[in-house]
C-alpha positions in Angstrom: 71.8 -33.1 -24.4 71.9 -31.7 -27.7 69.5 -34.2 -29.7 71.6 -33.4 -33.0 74.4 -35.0 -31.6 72.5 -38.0 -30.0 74.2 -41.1 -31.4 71.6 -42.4 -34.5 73.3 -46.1 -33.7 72.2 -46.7 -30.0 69.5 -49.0 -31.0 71.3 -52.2 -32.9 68.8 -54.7 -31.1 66.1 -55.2 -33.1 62.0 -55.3 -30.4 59.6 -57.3 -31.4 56.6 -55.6 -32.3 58.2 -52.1 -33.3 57.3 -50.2 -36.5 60.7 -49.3 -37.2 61.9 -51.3 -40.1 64.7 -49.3 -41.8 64.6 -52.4 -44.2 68.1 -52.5 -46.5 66.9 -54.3 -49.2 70.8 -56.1 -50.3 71.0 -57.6 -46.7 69.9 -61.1 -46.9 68.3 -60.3 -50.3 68.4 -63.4 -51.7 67.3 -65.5 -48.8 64.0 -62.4 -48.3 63.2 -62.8 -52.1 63.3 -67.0 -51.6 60.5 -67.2 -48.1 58.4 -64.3 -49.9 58.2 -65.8 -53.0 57.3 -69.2 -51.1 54.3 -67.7 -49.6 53.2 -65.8 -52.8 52.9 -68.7 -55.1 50.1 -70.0 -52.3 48.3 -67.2 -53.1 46.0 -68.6 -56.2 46.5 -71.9 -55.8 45.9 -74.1 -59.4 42.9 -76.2 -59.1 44.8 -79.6 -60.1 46.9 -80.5 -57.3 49.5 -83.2 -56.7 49.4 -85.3 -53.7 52.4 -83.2 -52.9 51.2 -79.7 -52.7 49.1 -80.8 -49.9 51.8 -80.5 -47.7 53.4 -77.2 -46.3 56.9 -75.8 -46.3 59.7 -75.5 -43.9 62.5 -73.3 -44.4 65.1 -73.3 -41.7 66.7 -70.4 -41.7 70.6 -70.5 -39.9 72.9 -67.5 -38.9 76.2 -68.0 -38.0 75.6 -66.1 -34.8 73.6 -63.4 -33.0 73.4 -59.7 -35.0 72.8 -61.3 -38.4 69.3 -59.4 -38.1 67.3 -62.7 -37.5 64.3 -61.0 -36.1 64.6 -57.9 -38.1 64.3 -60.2 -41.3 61.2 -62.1 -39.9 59.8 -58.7 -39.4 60.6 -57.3 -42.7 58.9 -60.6 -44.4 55.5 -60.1 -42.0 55.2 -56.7 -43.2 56.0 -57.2 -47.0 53.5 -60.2 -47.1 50.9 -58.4 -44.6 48.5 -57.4 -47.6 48.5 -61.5 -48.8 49.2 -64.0 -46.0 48.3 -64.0 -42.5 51.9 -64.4 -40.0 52.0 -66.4 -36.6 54.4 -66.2 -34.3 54.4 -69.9 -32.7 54.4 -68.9 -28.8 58.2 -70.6 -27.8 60.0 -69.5 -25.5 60.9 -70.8 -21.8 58.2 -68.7 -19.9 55.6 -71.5 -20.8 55.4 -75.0 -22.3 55.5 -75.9 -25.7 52.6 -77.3 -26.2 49.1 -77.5 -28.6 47.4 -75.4 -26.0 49.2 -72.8 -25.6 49.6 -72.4 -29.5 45.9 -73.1 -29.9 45.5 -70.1 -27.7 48.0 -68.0 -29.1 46.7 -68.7 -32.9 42.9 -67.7 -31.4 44.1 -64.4 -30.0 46.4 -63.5 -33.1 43.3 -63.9 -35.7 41.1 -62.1 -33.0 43.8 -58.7 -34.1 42.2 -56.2 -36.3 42.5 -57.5 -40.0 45.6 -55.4 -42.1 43.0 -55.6 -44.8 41.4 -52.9 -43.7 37.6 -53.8 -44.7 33.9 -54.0 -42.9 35.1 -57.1 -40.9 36.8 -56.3 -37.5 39.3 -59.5 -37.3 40.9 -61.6 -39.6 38.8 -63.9 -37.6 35.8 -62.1 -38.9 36.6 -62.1 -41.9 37.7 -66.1 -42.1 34.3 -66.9 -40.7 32.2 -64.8 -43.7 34.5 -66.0 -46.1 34.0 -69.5 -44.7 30.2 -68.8 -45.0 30.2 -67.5 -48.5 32.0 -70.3 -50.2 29.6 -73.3 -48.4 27.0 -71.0 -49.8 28.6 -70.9 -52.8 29.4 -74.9 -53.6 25.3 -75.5 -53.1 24.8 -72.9 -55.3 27.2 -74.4 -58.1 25.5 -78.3 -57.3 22.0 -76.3 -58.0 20.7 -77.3 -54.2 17.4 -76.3 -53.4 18.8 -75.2 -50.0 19.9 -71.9 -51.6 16.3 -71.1 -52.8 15.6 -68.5 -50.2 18.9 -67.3 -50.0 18.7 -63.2 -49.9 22.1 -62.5 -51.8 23.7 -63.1 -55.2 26.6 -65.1 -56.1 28.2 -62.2 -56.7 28.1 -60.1 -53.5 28.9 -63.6 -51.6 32.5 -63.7 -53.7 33.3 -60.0 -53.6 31.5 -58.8 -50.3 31.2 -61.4 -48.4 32.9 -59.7 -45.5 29.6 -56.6 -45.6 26.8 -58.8 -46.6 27.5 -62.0 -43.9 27.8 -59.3 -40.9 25.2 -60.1 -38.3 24.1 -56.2 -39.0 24.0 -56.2 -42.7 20.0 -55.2 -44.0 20.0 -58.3 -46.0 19.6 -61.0 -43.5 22.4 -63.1 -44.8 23.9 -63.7 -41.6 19.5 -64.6 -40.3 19.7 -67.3 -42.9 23.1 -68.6 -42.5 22.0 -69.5 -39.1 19.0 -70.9 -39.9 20.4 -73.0 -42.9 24.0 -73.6 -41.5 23.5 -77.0 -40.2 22.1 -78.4 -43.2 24.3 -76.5 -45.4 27.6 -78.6 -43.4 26.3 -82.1 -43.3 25.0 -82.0 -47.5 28.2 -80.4 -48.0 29.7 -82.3 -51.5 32.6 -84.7 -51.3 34.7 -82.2 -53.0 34.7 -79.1 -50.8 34.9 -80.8 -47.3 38.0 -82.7 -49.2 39.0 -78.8 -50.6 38.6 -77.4 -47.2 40.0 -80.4 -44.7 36.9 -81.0 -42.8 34.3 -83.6 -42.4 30.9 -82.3 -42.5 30.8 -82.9 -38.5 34.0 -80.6 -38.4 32.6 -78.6 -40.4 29.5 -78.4 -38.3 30.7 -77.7 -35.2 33.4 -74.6 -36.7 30.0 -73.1 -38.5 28.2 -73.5 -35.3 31.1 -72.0 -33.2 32.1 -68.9 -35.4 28.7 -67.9 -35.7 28.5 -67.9 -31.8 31.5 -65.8 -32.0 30.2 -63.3 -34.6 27.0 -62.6 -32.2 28.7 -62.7 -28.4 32.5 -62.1 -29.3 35.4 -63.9 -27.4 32.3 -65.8 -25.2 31.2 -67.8 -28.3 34.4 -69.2 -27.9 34.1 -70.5 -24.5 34.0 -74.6 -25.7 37.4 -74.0 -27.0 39.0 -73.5 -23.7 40.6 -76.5 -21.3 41.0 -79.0 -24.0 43.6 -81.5 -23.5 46.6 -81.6 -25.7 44.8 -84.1 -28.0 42.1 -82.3 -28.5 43.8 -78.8 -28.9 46.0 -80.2 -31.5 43.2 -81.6 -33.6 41.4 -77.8 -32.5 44.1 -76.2 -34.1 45.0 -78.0 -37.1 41.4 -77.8 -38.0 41.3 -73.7 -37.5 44.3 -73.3 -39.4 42.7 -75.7 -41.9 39.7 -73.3 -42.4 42.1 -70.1 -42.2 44.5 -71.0 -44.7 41.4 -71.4 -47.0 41.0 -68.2 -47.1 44.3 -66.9 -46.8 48.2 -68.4 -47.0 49.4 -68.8 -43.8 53.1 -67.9 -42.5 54.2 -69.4 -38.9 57.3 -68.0 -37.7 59.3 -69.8 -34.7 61.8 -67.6 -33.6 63.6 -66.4 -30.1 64.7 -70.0 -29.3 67.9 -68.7 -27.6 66.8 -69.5 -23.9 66.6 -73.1 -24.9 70.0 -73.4 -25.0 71.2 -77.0 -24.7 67.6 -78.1 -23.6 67.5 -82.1 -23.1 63.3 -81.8 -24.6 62.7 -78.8 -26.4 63.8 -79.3 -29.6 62.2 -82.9 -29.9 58.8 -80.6 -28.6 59.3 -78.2 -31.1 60.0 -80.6 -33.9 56.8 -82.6 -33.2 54.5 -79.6 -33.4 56.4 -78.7 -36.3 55.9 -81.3 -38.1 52.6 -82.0 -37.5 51.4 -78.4 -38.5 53.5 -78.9 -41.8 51.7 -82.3 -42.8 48.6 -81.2 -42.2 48.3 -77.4 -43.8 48.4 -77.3 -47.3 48.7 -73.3 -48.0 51.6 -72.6 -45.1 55.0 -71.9 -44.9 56.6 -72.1 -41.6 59.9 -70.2 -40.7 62.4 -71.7 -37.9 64.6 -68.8 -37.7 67.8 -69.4 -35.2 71.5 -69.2 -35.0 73.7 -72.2 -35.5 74.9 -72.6 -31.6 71.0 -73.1 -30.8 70.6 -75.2 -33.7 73.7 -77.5 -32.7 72.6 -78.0 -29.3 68.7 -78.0 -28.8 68.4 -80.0 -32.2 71.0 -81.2 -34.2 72.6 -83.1 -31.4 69.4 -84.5 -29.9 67.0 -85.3 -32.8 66.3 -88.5 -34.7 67.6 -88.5 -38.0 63.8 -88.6 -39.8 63.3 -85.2 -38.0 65.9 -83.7 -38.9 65.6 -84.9 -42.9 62.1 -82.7 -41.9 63.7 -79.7 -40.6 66.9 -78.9 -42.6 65.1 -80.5 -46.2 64.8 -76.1 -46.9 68.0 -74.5 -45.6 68.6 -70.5 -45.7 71.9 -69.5 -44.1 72.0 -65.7 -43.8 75.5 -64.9 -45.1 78.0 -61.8 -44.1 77.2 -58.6 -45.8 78.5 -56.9 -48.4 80.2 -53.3 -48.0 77.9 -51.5 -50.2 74.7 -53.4 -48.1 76.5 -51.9 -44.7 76.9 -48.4 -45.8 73.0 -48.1 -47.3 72.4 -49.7 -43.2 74.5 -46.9 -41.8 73.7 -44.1 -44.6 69.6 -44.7 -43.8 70.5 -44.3 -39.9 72.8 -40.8 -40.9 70.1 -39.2 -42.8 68.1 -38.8 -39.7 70.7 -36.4 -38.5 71.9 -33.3 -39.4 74.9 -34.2 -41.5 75.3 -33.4 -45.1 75.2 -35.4 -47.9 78.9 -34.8 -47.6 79.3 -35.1 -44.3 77.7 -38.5 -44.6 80.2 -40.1 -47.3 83.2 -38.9 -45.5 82.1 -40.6 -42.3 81.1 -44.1 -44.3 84.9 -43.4 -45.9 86.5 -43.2 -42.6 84.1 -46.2 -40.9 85.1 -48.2 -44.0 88.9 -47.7 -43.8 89.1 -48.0 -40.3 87.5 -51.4 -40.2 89.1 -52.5 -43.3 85.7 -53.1 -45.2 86.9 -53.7 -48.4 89.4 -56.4 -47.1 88.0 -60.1 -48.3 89.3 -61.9 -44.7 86.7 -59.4 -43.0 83.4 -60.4 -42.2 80.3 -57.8 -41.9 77.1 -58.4 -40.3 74.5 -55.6 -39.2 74.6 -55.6 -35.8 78.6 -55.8 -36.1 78.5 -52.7 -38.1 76.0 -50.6 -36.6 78.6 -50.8 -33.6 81.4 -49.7 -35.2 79.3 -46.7 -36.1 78.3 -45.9 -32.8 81.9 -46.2 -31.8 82.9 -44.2 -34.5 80.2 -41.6 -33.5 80.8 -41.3 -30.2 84.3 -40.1 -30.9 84.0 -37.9 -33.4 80.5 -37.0 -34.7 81.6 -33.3 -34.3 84.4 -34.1 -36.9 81.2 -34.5 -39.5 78.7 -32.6 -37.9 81.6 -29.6 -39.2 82.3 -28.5 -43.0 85.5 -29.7 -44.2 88.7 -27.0 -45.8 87.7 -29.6 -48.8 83.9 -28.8 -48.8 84.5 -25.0 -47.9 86.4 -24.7 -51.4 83.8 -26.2 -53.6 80.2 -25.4 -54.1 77.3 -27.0 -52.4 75.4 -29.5 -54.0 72.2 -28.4 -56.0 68.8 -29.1 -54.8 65.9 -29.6 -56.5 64.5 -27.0 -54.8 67.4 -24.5 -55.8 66.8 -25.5 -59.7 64.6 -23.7 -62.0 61.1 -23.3 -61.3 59.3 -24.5 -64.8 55.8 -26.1 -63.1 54.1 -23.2 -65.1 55.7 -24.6 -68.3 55.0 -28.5 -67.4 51.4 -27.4 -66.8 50.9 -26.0 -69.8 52.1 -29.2 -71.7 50.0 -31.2 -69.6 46.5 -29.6 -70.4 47.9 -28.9 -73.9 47.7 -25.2 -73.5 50.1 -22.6 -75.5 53.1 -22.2 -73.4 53.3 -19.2 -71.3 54.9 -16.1 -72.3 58.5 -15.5 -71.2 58.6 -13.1 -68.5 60.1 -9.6 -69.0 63.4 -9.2 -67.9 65.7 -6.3 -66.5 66.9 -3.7 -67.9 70.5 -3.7 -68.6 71.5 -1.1 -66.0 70.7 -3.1 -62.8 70.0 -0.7 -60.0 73.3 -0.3 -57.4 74.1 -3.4 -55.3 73.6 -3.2 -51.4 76.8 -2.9 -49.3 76.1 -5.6 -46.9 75.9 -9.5 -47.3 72.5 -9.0 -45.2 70.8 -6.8 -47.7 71.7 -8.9 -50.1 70.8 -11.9 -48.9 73.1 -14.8 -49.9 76.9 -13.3 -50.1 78.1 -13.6 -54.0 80.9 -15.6 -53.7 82.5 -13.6 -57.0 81.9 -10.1 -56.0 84.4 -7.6 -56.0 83.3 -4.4 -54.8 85.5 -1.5 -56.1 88.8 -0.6 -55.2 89.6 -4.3 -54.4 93.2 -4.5 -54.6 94.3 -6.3 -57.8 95.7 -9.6 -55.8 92.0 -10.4 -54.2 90.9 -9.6 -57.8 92.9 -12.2 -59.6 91.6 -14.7 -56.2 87.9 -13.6 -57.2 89.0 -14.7 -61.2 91.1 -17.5 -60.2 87.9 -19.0 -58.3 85.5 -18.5 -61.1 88.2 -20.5 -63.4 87.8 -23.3 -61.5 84.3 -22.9 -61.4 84.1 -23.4 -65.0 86.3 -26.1 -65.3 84.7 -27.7 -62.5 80.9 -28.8 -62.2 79.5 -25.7 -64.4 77.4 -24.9 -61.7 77.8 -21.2 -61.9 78.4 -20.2 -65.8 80.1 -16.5 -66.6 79.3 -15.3 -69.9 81.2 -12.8 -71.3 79.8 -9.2 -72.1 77.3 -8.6 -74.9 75.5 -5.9 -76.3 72.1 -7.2 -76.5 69.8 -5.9 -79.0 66.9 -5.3 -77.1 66.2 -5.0 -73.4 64.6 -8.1 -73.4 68.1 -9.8 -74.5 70.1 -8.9 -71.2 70.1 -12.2 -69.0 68.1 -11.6 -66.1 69.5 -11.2 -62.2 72.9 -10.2 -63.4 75.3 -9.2 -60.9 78.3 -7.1 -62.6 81.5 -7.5 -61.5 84.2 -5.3 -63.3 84.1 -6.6 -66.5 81.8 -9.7 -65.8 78.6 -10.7 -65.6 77.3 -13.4 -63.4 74.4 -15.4 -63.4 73.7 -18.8 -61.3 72.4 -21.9 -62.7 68.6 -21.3 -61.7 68.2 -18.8 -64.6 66.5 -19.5 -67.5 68.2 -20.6 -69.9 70.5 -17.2 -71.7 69.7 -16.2 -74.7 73.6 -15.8 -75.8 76.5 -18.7 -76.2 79.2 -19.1 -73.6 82.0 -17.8 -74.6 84.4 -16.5 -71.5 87.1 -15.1 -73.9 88.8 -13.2 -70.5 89.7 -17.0 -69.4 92.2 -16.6 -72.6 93.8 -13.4 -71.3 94.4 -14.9 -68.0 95.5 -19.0 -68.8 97.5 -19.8 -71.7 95.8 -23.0 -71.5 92.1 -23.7 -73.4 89.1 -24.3 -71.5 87.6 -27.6 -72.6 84.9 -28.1 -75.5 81.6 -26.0 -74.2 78.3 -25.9 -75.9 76.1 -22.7 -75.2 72.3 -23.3 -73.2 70.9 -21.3 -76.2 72.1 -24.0 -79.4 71.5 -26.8 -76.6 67.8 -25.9 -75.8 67.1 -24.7 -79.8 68.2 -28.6 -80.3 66.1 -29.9 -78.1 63.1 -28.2 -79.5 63.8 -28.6 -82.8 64.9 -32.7 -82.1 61.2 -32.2 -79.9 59.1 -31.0 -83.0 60.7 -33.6 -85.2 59.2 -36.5 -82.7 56.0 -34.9 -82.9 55.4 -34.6 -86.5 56.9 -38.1 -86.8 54.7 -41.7 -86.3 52.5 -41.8 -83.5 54.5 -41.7 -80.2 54.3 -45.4 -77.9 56.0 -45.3 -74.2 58.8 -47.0 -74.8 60.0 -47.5 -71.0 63.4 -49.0 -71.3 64.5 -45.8 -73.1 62.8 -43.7 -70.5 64.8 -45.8 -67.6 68.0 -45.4 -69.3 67.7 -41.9 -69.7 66.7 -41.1 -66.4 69.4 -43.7 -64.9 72.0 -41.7 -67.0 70.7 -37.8 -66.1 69.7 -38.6 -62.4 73.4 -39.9 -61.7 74.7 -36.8 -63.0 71.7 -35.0 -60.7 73.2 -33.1 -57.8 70.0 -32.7 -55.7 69.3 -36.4 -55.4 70.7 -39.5 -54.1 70.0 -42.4 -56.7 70.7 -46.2 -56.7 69.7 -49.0 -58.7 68.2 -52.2 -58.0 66.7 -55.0 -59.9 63.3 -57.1 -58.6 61.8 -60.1 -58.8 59.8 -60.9 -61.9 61.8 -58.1 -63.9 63.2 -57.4 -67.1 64.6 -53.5 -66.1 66.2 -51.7 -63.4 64.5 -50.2 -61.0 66.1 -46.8 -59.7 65.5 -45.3 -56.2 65.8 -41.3 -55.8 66.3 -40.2 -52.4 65.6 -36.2 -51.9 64.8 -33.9 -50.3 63.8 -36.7 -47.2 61.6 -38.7 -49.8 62.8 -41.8 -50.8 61.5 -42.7 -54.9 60.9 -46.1 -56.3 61.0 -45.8 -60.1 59.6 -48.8 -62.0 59.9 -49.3 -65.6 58.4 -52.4 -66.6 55.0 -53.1 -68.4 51.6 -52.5 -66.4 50.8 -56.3 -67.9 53.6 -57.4 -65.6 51.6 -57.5 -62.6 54.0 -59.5 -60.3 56.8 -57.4 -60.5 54.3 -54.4 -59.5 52.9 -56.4 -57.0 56.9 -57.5 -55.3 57.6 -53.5 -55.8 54.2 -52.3 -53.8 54.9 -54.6 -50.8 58.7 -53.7 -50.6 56.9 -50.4 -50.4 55.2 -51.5 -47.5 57.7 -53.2 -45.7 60.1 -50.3 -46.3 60.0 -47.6 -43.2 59.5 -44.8 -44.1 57.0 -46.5 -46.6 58.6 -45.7 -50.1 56.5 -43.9 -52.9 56.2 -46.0 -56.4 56.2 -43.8 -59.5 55.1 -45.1 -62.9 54.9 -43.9 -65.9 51.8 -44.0 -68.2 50.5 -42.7 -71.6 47.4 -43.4 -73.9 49.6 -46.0 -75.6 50.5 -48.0 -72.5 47.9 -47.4 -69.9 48.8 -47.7 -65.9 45.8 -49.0 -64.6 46.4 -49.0 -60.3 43.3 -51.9 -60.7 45.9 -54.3 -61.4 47.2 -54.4 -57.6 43.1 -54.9 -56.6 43.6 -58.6 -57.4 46.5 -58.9 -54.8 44.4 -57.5 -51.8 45.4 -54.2 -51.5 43.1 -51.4 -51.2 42.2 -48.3 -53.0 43.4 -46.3 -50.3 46.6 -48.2 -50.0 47.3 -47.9 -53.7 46.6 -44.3 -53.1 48.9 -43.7 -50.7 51.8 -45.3 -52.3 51.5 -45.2 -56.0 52.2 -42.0 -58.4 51.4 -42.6 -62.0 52.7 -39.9 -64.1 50.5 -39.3 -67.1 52.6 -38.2 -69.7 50.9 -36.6 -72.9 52.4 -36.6 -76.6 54.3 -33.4 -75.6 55.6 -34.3 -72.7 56.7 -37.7 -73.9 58.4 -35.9 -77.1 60.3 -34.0 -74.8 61.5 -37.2 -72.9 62.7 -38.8 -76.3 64.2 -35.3 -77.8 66.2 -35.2 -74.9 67.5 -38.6 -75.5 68.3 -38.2 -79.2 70.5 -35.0 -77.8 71.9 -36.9 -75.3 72.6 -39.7 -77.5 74.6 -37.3 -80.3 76.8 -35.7 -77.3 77.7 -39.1 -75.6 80.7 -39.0 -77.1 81.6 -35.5 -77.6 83.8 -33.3 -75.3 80.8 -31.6 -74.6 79.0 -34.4 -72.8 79.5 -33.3 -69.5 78.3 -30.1 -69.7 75.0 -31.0 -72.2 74.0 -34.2 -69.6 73.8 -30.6 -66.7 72.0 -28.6 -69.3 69.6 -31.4 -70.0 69.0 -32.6 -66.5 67.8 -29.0 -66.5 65.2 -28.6 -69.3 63.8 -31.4 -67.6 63.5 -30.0 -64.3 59.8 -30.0 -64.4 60.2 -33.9 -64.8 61.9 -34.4 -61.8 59.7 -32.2 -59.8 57.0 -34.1 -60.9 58.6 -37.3 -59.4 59.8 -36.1 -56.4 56.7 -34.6 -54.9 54.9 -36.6 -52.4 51.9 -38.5 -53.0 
């Protein structure tokens, strides 16, 4: 089978565990933004607490009905919050019994998974224990006990590396004295931490006792914590999640409760465990995620009213999507195949119109949709996989890679180096053009070898017309008599009377003025303005900013300007969207098989660069973050440290762009141009001409990390 064809929408059931998470960030946006943001205000918890922030969350989350993405959205909200909170999946399903062994078992073997966090420690389970270590350590230190006399490490390396310094193999010995002093370090414990951390000093005993055992024999130190009766594994467990959620917010997700459909006992189960985990962990938000048939019949119908006041006090109902959330669903499954950017509208036109998507009476879910698409597909994908007549007749969109190559110039601004010397061009008599399209390369679509007869002539003039009235993506200028050889624009391809150049040129050194288009149309082309006067403006407008007060990054007026260019940008894909915690629009750039987050908001505002960095994450592909910095307004990528996420994470994900005084001059010079030609007749055409003196910019942006 010919994998281009192979239907991109066979897979509309979401599998557990899989690392494809084409996340669409409008479906279920608002009810995504409400569970992360529960879980990230447990993060630093405020040292006063009410009696009431001792108790956990419980957001019920309803969907009208199977293929509202249930399961992809639990997902999606594991792998944003992976960096901050640690994610159970409570074990429910009909293959065992729900009961506080089995989940004791399950939460054991989850924390026993290598930690996301990506440091010394092996296991979030490692890592709870040291950090467990460190801050008993920690409150004798603060009381000034004379247990801590001997202790081989500094305050310091116990709150910042307590995951190196507490391993059983570290040269210090911490780990040696931990488990010489443990015992006496639990039972003198203060009032105030075992009330902090949930235990009693005899709790707090036997879990110091027990995870050290584990740190030096592995899964056999844990061999008292097997066979417990459902008593004792519920008083196990709530005392392990206790000390985990100490260290870290904790996220327990119950989910795939489909096969207890219309079960006499498992939702009164379910709501007991529930409950109890809820009342008795203070940093946790637990997620009951199921569709409104399950709810109706394993719990609604079969509950006591005080339980359900405890399940349905938080209520999410995942609502029908909006059009423009289905075609970013079915647009991010198309641009895995090889259909053009054309291509892709016109099938999303004809899915849309076919299923009446704009129609308010119809109802769009993602599963719904992505089968429409496969239908849609699999009668027709060669219908798209082919050019149009429509597409055949008008040029091909401009990529970035077919614009003009100034990295030399952008450079030179960079390191603040003279700008390189124009290159020589051509003579004025070009040598004779090859006969063939293969010698030439890529066919000129306006040549017209001699002796054409006049009719494909006209054709041949009537096309470059259009041209010019069109996008301006080819320019013909008419013919000059330059007054040196280093005037005649370069790569010119003659054609009776006219020269042709493409876009990609530098910019010409003479005005635009086709005066054949008045010979062959009595009516006027529209308003132009020449590349020459446009890019003398900009560096005079550029030079003016320079000698002016001492430049600031003014962001807002860097996002508008690129919102305003990169929608009139032909080699890119750009759409807005607005995050928590912001004052600005973010803009995503999709080219070239890269997708772009662009963020414009102050590097003080460290929560909305901390939502953008784990939508990042979540997304799949992971997205790359550019932001913009300058001597005025320093990026510092420290900020996200203070979240959890690693250097190397940061690295991988973030792009600041350093901009210098020049290059931030030529940011604002181009929007004081664009500003005086808003509106002019000439807009059109000086918006195209700008997007290309800043073509170094958008390089700079769209390169991977």
């Amino acid at each position: 089978m010919n994998q281009d064809l192979r239907n991109p929408f066979l897979d509309d059931v979401f599998v557990p565990g899989s690392d494809r998470l084409p996340g669409v960030a409008r479906i279920h946006h608002s009810a995504f933004e409400r569970v992360v943001a529960s879980v990230e205000s447990l993060v630093s918890p405020t040292e006063e607490n009410s009696p009431a922030d001792f108790l956990g969350r419980l957001i019920l989350v309803k969907a009208p009905r199977a293929g509202y993405g249930k399961s992809h959205f639990s997902a999606r909200i594991e792998k944003r919050l992976a960096p901050l909170a640690t994610t159970f999946s409570l074990p429910f399903d009909p293959s065992r019994p729900i009961s506080w062994p089995v989940v004791f078992s399950s939460a054991l073997r989850q924390l026993g998974h290598a930690s996301p966090t990506k440091s010394v420690a092996t296991s979030l389970l490692d890592e709870t224990s040291r950090f467990l270590f460190a801050q008993l350590t920690l409150a004798h230190r603060q009381e000034g006990s004379s247990l801590l006399d001997d202790c081989p490490v500094d305050d310091t390396q116990l709150r910042s590396q307590f995951a190196q310094v507490l391993s059983p193999d570290h040269p210090s010995g911490a780990f040696g004295w931990m488990d010489k002093r443990g015992r006496e370090l639990c039972y003198q414990a203060s009032p105030g931490f075992q009330e902090a951390i949930g235990l009693r000093g005899s709790e707090l005993g036997f879990w110091t006792r027990l995870l050290m055992d584990q740190q030096l024999r592995g899964e056999a130190g844990l061999e008292s914590l097997r066979g417990l009766s459902s008593g004792e594994a519920r008083e196990r467990l709530l005392q392990l999640l206790r000390i985990h959620s100490f260290y870290r917010p904790v996220l327990l997700v119950a989910d795939g409760l489909d096969g207890f459909f219309q079960s006499d006992s498992a939702g009164l189960e379910i709501a007991n465990l529930l409950t109890g985990i809820r009342q008795s962990i203070p940093r946790s938000v637990t997620l009951l995620s199921l569709n409104e048939d399950i709810w109706e019949s394993v719990f609604e119908q079969r509950l006591p009213s005080a339980l359900l006041d405890r399940l349905d006090g938080e209520t999410e109902t995942l609502r029908a999507i909006a059009p423009e959330a289905a075609s970013e669903l079915i647009r991010s499954r198309l641009e895995s195949t090889p259909l053009s950017f054309t291509g892709i509208d016109r099938f999303l036109d004809r899915l849309e119109h076919e299923h009446l998507w704009m129609d308010a009476e119809t109802k769009l879910y993602p599963r719904g949709v992505l089968r429409q698409a496969k239908e849609l597909w699999d009668l027709h994908a060669k219908d798209f996989l082919q050019p149009s007549e429509e597409d055949a007749d008008t040029d091909s969109p401009i990529s970035l890679a077919g614009l003009t190559d100034k990295a030399e110039f952008f450079e030179a601004l960079r390191d603040e180096k003279p700008l390189p010397a124009t290159p020589p061009r051509p003579p004025a008599q070009s040598p004779p053009l090859p006969s063939s399209s293969q010698e030439r390369g890529v066919e000129n679509p306006f040549f017209a070898p001699p002796g054409m007869p006049p009719r494909e002539k006209l054709a041949g003039i009537d096309s470059i017309i259009a041209d010019i009235r069109g996008t301006g993506k080819r320019v013909v200028s008419e013919p000059s008599a330059p007054s040196s050889p280093s005037e005649t624009p370069p790569e010119t391809l003659e054609a009776g009377d006219l020269k042709v150049r493409t876009i990609s040129e530098p910019f010409p050194t003479a005005p635009v003025a086709p005066q054949i288009l008045e010979d062959l149309d009595e009516e006027k082309p529209s308003a132009r303005v020449s590349k020459a006067e446009l890019e003398r403006e900009l560096k005079e407008t550029q030079k003016s900013v320079l000698e002016s007060a001492p430049l600031e990054l003014q962001l807002p007026r860097i996002g508008e300007l690129l919102r305003i260019v990169g929608a009139n940008h032909r080699g890119l894909h750009q759409t807005e969207e607005r995050f928590p915690s912001s004052q600005t629009t973010c803009l995503r750039w999709a080219v070239r098989g890269l997708s772009v987050l662009i963020g414009f908001e102050s590097p003080k505002n460290v929560y909305f660069w901390n939502h953008l960095l784990q939508h990042s994450l979540a997304a799949s592909p992971p997205e790359k973050i550019s932001a913009f910095s300058h001597h005025s307004q320093s990026f510092d990528p420290g900020l996200f440290a203070s979240f959890g996420f690693s250097p190397s994470v940061i690295g991988r994900h973030i792009d600041i762009i350093e901009m210098n005084d020049k290059e931030l001059s030529m940011l604002y010079a181009a929007d004081e141009v664009r500003k005086k030609y808003e509106n002019r007749p000439e807009n059109d055409q000086a918006t195209e001409l700008i997007t290309l003196f800043l073509d170094p910019l958008w390089r700079r942006i769209s390169r991977p990390v």
